[in-house]
KEKE-3310 file (N, C-alpha, C; in steps of 0.2 Angstrom, whole numbers, plus 5000, padded with zeros to 4 digits):
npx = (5005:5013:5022:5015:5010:5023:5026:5016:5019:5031:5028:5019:5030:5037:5027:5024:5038:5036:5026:5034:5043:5036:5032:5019:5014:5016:5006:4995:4995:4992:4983:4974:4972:4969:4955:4952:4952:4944:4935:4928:4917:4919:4925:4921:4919:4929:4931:4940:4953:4950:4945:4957:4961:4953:4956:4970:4966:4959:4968:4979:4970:4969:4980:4987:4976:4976:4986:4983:4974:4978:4985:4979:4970:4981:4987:4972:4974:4985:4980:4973:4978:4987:4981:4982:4972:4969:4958:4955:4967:4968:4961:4966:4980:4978:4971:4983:4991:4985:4984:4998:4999:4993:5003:5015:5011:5007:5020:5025:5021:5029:5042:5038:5045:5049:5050:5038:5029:5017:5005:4993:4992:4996:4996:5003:5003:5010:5010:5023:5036:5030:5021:5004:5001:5007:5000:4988:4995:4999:4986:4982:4991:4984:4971:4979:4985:4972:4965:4973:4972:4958:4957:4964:4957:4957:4954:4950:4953:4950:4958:4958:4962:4967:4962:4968:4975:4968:4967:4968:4976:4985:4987:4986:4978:4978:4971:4975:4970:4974:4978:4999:4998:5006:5017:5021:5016:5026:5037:5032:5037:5046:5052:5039:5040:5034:5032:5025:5015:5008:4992:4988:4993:4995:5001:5004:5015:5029:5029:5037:5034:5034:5029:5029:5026:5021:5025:5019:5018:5006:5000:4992:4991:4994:5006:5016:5025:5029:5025:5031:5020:5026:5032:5023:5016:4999:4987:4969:4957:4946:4937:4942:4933:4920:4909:4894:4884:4897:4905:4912:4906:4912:4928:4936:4945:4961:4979:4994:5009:5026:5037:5052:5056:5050:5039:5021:5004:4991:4975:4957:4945:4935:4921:4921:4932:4938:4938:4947:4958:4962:4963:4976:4985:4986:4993:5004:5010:5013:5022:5032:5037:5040:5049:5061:5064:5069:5080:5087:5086:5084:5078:5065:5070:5082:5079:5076:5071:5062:5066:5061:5049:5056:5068:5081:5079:5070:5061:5054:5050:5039:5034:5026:5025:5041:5037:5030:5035:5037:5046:5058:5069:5076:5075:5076:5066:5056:5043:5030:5018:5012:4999:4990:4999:4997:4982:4982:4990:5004:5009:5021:5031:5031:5034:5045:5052:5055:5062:5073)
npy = (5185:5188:5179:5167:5173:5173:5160:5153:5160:5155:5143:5145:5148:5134:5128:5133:5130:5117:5116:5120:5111:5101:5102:5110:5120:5114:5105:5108:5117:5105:5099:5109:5106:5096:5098:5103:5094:5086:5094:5091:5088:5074:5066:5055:5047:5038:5025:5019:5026:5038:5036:5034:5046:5054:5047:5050:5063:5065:5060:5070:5081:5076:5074:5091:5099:5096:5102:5115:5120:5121:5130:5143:5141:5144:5157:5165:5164:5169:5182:5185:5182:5194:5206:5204:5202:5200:5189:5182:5172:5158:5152:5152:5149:5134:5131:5133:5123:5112:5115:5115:5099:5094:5098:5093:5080:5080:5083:5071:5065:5070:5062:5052:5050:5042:5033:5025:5031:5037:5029:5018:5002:4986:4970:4954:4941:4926:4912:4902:4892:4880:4873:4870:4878:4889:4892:4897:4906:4916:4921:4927:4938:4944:4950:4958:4967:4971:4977:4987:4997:4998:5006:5015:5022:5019:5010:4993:4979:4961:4953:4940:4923:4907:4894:4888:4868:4864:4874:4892:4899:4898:4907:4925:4939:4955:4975:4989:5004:5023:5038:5038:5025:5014:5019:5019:5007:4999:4996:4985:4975:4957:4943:4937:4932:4920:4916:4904:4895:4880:4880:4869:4857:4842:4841:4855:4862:4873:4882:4887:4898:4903:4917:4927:4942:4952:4968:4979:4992:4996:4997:5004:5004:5001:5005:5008:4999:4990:4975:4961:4953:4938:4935:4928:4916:4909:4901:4894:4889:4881:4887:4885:4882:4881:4873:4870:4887:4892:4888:4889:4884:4886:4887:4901:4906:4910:4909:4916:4917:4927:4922:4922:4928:4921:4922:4919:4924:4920:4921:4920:4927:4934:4932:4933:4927:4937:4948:4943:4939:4954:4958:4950:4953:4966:4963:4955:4967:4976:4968:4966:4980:4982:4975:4980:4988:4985:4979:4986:4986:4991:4983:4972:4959:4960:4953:4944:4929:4931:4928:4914:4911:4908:4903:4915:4923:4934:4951:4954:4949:4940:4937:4926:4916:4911:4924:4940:4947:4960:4960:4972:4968:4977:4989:4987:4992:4990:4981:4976:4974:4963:4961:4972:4976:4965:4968:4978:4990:4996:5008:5013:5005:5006:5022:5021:5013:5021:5034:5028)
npz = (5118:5108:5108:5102:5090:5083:5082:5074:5062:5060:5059:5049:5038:5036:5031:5019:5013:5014:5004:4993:4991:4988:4976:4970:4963:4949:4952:4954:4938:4932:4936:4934:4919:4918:4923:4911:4900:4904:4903:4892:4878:4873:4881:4887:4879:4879:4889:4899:4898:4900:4914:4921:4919:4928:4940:4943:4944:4954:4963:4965:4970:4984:4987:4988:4993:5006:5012:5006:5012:5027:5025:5020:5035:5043:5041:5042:5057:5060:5056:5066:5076:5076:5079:5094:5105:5121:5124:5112:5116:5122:5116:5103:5103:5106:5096:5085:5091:5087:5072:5071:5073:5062:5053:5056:5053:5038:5033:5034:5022:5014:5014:5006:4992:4982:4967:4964:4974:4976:4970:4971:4982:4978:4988:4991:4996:5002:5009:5016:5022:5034:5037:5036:5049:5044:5031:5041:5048:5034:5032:5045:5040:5029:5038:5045:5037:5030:5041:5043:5033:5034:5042:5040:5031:5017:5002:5001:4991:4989:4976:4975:4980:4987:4997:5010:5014:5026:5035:5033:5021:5005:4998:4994:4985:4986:4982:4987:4989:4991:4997:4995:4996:4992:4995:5007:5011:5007:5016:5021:5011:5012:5021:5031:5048:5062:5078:5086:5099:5093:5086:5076:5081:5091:5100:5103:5101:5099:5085:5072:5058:5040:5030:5014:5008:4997:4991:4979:4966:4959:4944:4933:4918:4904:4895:4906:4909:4895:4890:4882:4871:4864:4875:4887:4894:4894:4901:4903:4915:4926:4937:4956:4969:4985:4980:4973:4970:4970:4962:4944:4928:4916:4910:4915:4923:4925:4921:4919:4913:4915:4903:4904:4918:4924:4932:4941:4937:4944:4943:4947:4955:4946:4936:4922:4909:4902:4911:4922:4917:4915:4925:4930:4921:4924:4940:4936:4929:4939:4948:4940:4938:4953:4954:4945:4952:4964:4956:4949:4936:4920:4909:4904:4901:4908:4923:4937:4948:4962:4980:4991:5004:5018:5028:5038:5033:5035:5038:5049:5065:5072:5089:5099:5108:5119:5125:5120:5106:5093:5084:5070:5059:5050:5054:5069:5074:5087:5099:5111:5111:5105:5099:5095:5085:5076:5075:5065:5068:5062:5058:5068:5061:5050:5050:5057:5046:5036:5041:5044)
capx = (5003:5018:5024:5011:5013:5031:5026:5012:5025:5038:5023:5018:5036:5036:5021:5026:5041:5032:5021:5037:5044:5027:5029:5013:5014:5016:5002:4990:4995:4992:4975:4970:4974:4963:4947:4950:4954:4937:4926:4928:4911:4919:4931:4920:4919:4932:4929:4946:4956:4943:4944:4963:4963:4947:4959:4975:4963:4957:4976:4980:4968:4971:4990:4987:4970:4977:4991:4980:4970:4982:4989:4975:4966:4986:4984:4966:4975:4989:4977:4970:4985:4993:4976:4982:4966:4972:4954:4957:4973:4968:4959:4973:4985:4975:4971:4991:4993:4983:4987:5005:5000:4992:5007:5019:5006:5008:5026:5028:5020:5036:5047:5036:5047:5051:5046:5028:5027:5011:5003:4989:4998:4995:5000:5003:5002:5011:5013:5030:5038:5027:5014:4995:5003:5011:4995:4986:4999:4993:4976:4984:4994:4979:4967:4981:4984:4966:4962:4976:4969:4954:4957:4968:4952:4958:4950:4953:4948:4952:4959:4962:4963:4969:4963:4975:4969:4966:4965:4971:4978:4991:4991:4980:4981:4975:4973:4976:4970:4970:4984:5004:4997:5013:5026:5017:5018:5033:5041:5030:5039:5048:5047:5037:5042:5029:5034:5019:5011:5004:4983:4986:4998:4990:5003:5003:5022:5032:5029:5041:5031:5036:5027:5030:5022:5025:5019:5018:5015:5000:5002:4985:4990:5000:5011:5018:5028:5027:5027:5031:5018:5029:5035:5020:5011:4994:4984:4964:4956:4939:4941:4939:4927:4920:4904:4887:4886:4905:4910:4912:4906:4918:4936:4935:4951:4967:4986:5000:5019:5031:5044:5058:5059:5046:5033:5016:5000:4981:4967:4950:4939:4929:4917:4922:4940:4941:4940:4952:4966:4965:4967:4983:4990:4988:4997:5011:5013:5014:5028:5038:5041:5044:5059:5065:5067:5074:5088:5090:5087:5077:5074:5062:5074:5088:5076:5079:5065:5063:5069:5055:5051:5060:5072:5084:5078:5066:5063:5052:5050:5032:5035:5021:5028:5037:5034:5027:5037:5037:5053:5061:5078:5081:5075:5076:5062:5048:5035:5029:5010:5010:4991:4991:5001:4991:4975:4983:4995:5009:5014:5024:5035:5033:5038:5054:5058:5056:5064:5080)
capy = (5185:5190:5172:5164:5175:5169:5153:5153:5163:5150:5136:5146:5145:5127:5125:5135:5125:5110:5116:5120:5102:5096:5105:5111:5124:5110:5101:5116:5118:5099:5099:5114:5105:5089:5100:5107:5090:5084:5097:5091:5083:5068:5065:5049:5039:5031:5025:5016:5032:5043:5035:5034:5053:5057:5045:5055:5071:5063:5060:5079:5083:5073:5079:5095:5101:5098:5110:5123:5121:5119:5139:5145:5142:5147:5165:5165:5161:5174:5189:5186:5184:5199:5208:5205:5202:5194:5185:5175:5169:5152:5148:5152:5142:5128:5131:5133:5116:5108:5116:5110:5093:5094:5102:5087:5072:5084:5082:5065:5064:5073:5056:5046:5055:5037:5033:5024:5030:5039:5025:5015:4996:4979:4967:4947:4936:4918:4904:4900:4884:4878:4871:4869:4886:4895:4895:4903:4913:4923:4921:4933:4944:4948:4953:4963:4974:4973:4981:4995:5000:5001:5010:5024:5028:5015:5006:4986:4974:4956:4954:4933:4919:4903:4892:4880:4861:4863:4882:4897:4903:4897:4915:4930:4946:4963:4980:4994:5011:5028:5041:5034:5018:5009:5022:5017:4999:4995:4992:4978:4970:4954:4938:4938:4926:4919:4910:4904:4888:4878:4877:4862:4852:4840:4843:4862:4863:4879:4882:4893:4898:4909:4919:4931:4950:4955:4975:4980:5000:4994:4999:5001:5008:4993:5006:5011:4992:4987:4967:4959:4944:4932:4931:4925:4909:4911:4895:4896:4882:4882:4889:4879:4885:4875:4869:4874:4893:4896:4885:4890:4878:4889:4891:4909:4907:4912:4910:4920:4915:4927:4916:4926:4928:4914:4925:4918:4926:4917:4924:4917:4927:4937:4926:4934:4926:4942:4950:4939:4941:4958:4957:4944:4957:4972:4962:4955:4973:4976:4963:4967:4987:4982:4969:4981:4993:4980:4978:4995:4985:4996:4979:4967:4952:4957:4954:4938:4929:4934:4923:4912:4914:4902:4905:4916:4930:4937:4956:4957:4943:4940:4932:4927:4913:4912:4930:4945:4954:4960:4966:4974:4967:4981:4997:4987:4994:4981:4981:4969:4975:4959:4961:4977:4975:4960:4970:4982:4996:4995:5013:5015:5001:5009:5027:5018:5013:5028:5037:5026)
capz = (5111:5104:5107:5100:5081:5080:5081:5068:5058:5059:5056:5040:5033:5036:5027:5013:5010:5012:4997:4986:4991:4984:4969:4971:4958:4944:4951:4952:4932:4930:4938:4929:4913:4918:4921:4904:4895:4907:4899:4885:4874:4871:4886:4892:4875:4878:4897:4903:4897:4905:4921:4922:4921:4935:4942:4942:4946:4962:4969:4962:4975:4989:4989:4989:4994:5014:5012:5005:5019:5031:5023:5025:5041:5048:5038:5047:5064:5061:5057:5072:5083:5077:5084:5100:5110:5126:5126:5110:5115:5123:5107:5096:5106:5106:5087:5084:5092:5082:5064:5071:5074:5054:5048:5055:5048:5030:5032:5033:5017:5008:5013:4999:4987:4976:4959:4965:4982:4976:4968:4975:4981:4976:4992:4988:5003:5003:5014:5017:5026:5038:5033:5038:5052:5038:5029:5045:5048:5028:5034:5051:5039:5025:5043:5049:5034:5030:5047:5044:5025:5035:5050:5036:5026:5011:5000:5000:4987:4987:4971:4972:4986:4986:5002:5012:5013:5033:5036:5031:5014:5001:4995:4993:4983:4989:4982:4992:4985:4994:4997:4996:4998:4989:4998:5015:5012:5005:5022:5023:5008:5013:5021:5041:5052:5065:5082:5092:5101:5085:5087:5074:5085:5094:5109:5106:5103:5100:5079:5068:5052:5038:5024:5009:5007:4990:4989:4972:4967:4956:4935:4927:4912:4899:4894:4909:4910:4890:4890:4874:4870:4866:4883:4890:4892:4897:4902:4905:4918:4928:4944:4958:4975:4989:4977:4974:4966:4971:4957:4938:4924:4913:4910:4916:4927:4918:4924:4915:4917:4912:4904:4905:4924:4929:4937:4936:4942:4942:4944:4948:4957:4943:4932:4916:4908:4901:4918:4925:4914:4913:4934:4930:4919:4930:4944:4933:4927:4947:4950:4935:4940:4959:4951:4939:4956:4966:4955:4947:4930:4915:4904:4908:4902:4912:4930:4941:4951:4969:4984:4994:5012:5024:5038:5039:5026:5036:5038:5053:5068:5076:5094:5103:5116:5125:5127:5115:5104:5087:5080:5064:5060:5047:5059:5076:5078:5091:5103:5115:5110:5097:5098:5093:5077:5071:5073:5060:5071:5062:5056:5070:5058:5041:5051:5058:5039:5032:5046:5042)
cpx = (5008:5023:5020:5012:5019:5032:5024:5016:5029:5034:5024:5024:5038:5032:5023:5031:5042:5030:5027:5041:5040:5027:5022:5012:5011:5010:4995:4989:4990:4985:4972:4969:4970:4960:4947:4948:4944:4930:4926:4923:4913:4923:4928:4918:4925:4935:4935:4949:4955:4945:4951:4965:4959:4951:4966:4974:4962:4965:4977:4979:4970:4977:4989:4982:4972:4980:4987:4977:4972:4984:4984:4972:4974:4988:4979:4971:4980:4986:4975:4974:4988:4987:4978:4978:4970:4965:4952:4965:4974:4966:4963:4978:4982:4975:4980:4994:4991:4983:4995:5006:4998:4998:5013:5016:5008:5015:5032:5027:5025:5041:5044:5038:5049:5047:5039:5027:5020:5006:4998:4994:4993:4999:4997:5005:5004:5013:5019:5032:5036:5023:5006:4998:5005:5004:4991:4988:4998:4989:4978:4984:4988:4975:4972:4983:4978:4964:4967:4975:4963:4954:4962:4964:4953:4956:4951:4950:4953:4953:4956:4963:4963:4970:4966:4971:4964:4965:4970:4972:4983:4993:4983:4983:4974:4976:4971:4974:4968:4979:4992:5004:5003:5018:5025:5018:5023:5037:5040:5031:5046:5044:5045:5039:5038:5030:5029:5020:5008:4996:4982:4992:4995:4996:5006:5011:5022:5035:5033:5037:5035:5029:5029:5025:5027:5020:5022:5016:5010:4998:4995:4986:4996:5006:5018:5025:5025:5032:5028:5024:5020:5031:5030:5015:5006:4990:4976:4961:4948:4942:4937:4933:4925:4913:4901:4889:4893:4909:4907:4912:4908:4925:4938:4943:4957:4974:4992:5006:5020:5037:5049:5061:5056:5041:5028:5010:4994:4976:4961:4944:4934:4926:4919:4931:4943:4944:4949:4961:4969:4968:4973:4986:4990:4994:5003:5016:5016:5022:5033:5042:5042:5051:5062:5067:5068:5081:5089:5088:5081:5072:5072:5066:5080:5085:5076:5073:5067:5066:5063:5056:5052:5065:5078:5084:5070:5066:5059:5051:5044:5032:5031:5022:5034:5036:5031:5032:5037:5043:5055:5067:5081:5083:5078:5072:5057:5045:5031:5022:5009:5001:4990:4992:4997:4985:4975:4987:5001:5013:5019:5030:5037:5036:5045:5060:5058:5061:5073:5081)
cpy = (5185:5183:5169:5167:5175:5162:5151:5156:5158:5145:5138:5148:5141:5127:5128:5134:5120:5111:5116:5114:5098:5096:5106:5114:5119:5105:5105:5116:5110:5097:5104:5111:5097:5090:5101:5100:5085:5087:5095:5087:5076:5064:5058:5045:5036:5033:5023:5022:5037:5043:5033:5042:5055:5054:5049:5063:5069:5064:5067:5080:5084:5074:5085:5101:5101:5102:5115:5124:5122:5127:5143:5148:5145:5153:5167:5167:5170:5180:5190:5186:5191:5206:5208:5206:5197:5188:5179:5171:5161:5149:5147:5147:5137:5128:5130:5126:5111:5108:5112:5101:5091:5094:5094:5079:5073:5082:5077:5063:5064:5067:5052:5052:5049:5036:5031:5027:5034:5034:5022:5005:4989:4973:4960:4943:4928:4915:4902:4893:4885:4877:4872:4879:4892:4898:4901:4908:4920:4924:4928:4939:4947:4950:4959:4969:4975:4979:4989:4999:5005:5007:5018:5025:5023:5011:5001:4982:4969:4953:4944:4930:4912:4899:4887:4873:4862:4871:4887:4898:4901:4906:4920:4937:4951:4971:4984:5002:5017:5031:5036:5026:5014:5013:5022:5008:4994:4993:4986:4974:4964:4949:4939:4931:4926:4915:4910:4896:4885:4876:4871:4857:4849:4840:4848:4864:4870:4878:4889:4893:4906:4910:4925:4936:4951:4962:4978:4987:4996:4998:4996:5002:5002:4997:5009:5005:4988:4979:4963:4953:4937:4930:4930:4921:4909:4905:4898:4889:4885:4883:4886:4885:4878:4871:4872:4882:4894:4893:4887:4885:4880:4889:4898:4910:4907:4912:4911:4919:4919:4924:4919:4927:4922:4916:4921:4919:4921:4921:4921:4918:4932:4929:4925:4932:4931:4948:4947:4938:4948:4961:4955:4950:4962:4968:4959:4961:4976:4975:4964:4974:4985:4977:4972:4990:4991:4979:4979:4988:4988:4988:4971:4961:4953:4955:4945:4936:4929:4927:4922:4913:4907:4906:4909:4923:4934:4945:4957:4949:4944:4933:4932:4921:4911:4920:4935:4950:4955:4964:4967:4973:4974:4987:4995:4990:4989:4986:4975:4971:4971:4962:4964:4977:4969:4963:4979:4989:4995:5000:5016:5011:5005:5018:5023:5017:5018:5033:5037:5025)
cpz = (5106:5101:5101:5089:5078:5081:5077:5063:5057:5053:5047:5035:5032:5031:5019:5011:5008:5005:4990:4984:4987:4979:4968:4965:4951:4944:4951:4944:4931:4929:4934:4920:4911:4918:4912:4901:4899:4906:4894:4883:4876:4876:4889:4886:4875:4887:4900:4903:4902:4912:4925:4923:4926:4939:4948:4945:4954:4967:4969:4968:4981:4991:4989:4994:5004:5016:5011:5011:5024:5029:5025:5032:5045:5047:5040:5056:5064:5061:5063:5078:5083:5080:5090:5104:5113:5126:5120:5111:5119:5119:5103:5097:5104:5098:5084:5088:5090:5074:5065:5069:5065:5052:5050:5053:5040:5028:5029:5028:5010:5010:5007:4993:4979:4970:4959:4971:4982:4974:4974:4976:4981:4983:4992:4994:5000:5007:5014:5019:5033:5042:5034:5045:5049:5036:5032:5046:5042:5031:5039:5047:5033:5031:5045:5045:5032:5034:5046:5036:5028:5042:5047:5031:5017:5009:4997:4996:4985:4978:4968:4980:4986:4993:5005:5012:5019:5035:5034:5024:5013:5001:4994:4989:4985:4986:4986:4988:4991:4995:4998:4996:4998:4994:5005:5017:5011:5009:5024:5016:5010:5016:5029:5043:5059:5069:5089:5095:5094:5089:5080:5076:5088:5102:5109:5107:5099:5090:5076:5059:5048:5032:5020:5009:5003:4992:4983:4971:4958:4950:4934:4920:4909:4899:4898:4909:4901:4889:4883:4875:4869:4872:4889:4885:4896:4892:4906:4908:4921:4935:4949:4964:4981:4988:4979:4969:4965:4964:4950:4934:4919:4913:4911:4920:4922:4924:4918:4919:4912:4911:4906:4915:4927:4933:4934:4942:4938:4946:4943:4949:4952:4938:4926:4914:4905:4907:4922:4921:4912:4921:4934:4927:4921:4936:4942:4933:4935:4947:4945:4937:4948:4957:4948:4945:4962:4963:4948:4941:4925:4910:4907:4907:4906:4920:4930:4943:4958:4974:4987:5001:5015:5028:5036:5033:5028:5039:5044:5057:5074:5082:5098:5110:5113:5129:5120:5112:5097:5084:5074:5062:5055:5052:5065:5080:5082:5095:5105:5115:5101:5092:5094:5085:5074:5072:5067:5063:5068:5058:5063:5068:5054:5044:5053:5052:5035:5034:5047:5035)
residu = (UNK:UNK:UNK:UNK:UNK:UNK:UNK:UNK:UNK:UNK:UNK:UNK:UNK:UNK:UNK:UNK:UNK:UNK:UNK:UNK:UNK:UNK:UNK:UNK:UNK:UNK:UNK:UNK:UNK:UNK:UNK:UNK:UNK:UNK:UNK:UNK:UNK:UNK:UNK:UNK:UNK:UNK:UNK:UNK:UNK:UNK:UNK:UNK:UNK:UNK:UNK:UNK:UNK:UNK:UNK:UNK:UNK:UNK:UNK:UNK:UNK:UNK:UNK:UNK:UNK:UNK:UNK:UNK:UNK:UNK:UNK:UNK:UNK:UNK:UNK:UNK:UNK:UNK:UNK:UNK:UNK:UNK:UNK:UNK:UNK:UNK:UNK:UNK:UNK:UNK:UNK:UNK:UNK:UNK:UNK:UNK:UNK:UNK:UNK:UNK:UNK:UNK:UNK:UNK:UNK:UNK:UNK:UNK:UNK:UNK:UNK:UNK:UNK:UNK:UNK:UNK:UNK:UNK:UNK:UNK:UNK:UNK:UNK:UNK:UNK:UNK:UNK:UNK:UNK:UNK:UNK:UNK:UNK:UNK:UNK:UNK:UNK:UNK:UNK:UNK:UNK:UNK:UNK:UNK:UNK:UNK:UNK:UNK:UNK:UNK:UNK:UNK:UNK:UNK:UNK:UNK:UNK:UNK:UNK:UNK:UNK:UNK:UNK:UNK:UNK:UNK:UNK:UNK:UNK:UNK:UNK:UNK:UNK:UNK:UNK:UNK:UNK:UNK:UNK:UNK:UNK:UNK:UNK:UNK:UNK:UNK:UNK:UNK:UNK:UNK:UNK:UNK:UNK:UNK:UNK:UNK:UNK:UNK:UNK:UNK:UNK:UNK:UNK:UNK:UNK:UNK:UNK:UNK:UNK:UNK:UNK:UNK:UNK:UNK:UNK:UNK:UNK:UNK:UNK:UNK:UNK:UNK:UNK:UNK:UNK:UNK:UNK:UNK:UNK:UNK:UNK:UNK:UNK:UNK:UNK:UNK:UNK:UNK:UNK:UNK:UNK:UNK:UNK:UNK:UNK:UNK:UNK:UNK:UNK:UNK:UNK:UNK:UNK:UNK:UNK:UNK:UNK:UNK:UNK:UNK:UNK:UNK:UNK:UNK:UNK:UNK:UNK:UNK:UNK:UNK:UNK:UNK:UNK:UNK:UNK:UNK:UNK:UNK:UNK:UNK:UNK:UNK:UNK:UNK:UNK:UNK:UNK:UNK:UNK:UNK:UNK:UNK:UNK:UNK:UNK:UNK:UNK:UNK:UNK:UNK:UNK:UNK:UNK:UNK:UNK:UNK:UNK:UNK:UNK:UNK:UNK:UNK:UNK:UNK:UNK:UNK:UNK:UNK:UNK:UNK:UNK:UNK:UNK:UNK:UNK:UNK:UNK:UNK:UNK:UNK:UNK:UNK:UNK:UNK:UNK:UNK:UNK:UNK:UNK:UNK:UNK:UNK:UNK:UNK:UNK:UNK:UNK:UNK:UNK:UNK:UNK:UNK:UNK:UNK:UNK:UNK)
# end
């Protein structure tokens, strides 16, 4: 037993470091300061504002609320270790190897220490060189982060999608909302590289496709990223579909180019043009703070426009014949379990780029 209360001892300085890393204290205050400002009579007439701060309260939570519990139940565990009953000492154990197992999942959360890594992420899917397979190959990579959103409890909403002629996808946007999301997904920024059998060949030769993962930490608020007016041009069209209800007899569809660097988001799938451009301008806002953290620049005219995906500028390599592997040229990290990572496994990546 003696053993056992110097290990939970250890654990519970661990953990109590973790929380001073967290700054827990200041978020404790912060959270207190948002029930006050939520008691408030008036706190829901103005509903956008309102729902950015319940917003705000909910993450608060959600980062903190495991460590307490995690303190807790290991100040539980200890009063009863130090009891000395040799008859709870196979429960304890067991109990103290699973508060451990908590307390290093908790941990890894203190690496998303970057400017968005707490942010919910915005993730931009486009086709590359390689044509009618490239498309498919989006179409892969939206199921495959789809599947790992869903399988971590987050919640996905197709923001935009833009079908190929033959199959698959021009491009797709995705937001991601739910703990780190952005400081979890940002490994998966760059271009993927795809080397299969082509199922649009008609002799089934050996196809190399590429496509772009843009992850964006997701700015709902204008002011966070304030864009001048002048510097976009913002076009409204009817959006297309594949006829019958899916199609709009309005201009409800919206696409905004920032001049300045040449970005340009469309948006199509809400009904309303007001909807839809106020989606184009959250994802703009997106894509301007990850370019102005790409390359360290504060003002949005000194930002460049990104590089396309093709050959030789890829950040991970999906090889499916003539054998299986998925590697990471940054980490070096692989794994001959392709499958696997395309049905959404792929935090054993995002640990590797963290890790390095």
């Amino acid at each position: 037993m003696h053993e056992l209360v110097k290990e939970l001892t250890k654990l519970q300085h661990n953990v109590e470091a973790g929380l001073q890393k967290l700054g827990y204290k200041d978020l404790l205050d912060e959270s207190a300061a948002i029930d006050s400002k939520m008691a408030e009579p008036d706190f829901w007439q103005h509903a956008k504002d309102a729902q950015a701060v319940a917003k705000r309260q909910a993450k608060i939570k959600a980062l903190i609320e495991p460590w307490l519990s995690l303190q807790t139940e290991l100040h539980e565990a200890l009063e009863l270790a130090k009891e000395s009953d040799p008859a709870l000492l196979t429960e304890l154990s067991a109990q103290a190897a699973e508060l451990g197992e908590v307390f290093r999942s908790l941990k890894q959360n203190l690496l998303f220490n970057g400017r968005y890594d707490g942010y919910d992420a915005i993730v931009r899917l486009s086709a590359g060189v390689g044509g009618t397979d490239a498309q498919d190959w989006a179409q892969m990579l939206l199921r495959m982060y789809t599947r790992w959103a869903e399988r971590a409890g987050m919640k996905v909403e197709l923001l935009e999608e833009s079908p190929g002629e033959e199959a698959g996808l021009k491009s797709a946007t995705l937001a991601i909302s739910g703990p780190f999301a952005y400081g979890k997904l940002r490994s998966e920024h760059g271009v993927h590289r795809l080397v299969r059998l082509s199922p649009f060949n008609a002799d089934n030769l050996r196809q190399t496709s590429f496509a772009l993962v843009e992850v964006l930490p997701q700015i709902d608020q204008p002011d966070q990223v304030a864009i001048d007016d002048k510097d976009l041009r913002i076009d409204v069209f009817r959006s297309g579909g594949n006829g019958g209800q899916s199609v709009n007899t309005t201009d409800s569809a919206v696409r905004i180019t920032h001049v300045p660097t040449g970005i340009v988001v469309s948006i199509q799938n809400e009904r309303s043009q007001l909807q839809n451009k106020e989606t184009a301008m959250k994802v703009l806002r997106s894509k301007l703070a990850q370019l102005q953290l790409e390359q360290h620049k504060e003002k949005l005219a000194d930002l460049k426009a990104t590089k396309s995906a093709d050959w030789g500028s890829q950040i991970r390599n999906y090889v499916l014949h003539p054998y299986t592997l998925v590697k990471d040229t940054r980490t070096g990290h692989e794994t001959h379990d392709a499958q696997g990572v395309l049905d959404g496994a792929i935090d054993p990546f995002v640990e590797a780029f963290l890790a390095k």
